[in-house]
N, C-alpha and C positions, 0 to 999 in steps of 0.2 A: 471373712466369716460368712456362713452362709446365712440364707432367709431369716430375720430376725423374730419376723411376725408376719403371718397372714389371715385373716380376717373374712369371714363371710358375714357383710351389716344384713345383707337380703338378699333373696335368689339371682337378685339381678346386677348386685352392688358388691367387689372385693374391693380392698384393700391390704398392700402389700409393703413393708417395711424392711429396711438391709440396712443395719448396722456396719460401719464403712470403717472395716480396720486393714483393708488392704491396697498396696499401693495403685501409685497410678500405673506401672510396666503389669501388672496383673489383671487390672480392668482391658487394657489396650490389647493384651493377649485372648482373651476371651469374646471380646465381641466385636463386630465389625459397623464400622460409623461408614455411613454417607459420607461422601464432600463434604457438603456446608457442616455436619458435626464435626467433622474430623477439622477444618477451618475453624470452627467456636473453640474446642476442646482445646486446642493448640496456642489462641489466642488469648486465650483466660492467664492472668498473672499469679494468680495464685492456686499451688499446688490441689488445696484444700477444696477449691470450687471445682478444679479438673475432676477432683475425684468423688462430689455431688453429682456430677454431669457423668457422668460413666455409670457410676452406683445407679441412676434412673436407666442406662438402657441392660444394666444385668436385669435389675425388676421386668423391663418390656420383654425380655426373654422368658421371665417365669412365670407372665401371662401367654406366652406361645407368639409375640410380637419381635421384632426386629427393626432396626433403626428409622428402616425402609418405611416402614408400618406408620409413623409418625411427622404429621405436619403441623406448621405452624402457620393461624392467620396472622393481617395486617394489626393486630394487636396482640400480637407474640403468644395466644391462647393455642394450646397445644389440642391437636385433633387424632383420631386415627381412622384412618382411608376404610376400615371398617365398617364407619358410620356409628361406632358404641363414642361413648363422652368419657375422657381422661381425663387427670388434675395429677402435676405433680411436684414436688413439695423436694428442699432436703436442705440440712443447717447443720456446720459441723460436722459433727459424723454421725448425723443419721437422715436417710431419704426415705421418700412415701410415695408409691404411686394408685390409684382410685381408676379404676374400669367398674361403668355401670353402663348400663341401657337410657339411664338419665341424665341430664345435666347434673355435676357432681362438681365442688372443689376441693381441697386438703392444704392443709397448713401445718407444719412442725416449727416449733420454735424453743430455744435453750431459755429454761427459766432465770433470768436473771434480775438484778435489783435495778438495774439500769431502763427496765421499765417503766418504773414508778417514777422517773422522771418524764417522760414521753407522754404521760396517759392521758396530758390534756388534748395531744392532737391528736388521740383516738376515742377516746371517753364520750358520748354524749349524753343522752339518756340514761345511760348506766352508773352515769354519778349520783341516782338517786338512792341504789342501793349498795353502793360502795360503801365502807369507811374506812378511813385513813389509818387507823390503827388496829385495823384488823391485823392478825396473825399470819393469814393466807391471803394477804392482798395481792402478791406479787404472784400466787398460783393464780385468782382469779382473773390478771389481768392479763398473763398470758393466756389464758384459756379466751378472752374477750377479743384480744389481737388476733389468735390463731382464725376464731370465729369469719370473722369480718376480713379476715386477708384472703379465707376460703372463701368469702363470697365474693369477695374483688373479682377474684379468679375466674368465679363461675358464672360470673354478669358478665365481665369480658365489655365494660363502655367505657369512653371516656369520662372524664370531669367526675367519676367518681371520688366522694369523699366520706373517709372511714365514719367522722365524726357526724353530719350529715343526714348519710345515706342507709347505714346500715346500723340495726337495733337488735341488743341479745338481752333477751327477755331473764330476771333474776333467778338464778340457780343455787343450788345447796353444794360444796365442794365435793359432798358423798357418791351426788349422780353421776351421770354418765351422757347426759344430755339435754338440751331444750330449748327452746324457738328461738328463731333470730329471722328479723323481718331484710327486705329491701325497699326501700322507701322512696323512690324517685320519679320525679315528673308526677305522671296520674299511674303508675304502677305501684300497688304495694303487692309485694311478693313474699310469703309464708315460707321456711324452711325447717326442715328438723337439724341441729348442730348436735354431732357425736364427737367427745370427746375422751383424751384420755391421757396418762401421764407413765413415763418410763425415765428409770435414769438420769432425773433433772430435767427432763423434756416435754412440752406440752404439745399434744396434735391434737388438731380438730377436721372433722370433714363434715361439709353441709350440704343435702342435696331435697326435694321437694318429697321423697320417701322414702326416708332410710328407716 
């Protein structure tokens, strides 16, 4: 399928989504992997993640990037030799990739109920305006994961913890977006979190100006 979704948040910030309904011998014919990708892609045991891992370097092609273009530090944080800041994401069958001129992360996640069992070891502060019998509880708490997996991403430290470190300030299911801190050591760090939903599936991307 082609381009699912792409997104201008701001002059400086895209965001690109591929909806992943073609195999893996069709991703393998269109782009060309590095060594060490073509060593990961190979290694992966399941079909399903092969074909997350390809689906991200069609997207680096339909930002005008190639495999080439793309490194990773000593904490697996993906860079591009450009010097712009990437983030990219993909669950299922759907991937996301974020080029900005700023630090930037992205998270996609399939809404599921199997959430609501997890939420203690992500939930912190945001258990105060939670309620357990909300309707949308399981929309807001993937929206709350997606938040805070993007920031993971976009701190890029160790010893981070979801529950912790990172805070999303309470939201209306109507919007489309709103603050989520980092809160570590003597750094507290502001973010805008954009969010959104397709398909059963929740993305968010947070960066210091979107």
């Amino acid at each position: 399928m082609p381009l699912y979704k792409s997104l201008d948040l701001n002059s400086q910030t895209i965001v690109k989504i591929w909806k992943i309904s073609e195999s893996k011998e069709f991703f393998m014919n269109q782009i060309v992997l590095n060594p060490e990708s073509l060593e990961r892609v190979n290694g992966m045991k399941s079909e399903l993640h092969q074909r997350g891992f390809l689906s991200v370097r069609m997207l680096l092609s339909e930002f005008g990037y190639t495999d080439e273009d793309l490194v990773y530090d000593s904490f697996r944080k993906p860079h591009l030799k450009d010097g712009k800041h990437i983030s990219i994401t993909h669950s299922y069958n759907f991937s996301a990739v974020v080029v900005s001129s700023k630090e930037v992360g992205v998270d996609i996640e399939k809404q599921r109920e199997k959430i609501t069992k997890i939420a203690t070891k992500f939930i912190g502060f945001e258990d105060s305006y939670l309620k357990e019998n909300d309707s949308k509880l399981i929309q807001k708490l993937t929206r709350i994961w997606c938040i805070k997996e993007s920031l993971y991403k976009l701190y890029a430290t160790p010893g981070m913890v979801f529950k912790k470190h990172f805070l999303v300030v309470p939201f209306g299911t109507e919007s489309n977006s709103t603050t989520a801190w980092i809160i570590h050591n003597n750094n507290r760090l502001k973010f805008k979190a954009i969010f959104m939903e397709f398909e059963g599936f929740g993305c968010a991307i947070v960066g210091p100006n979107l």
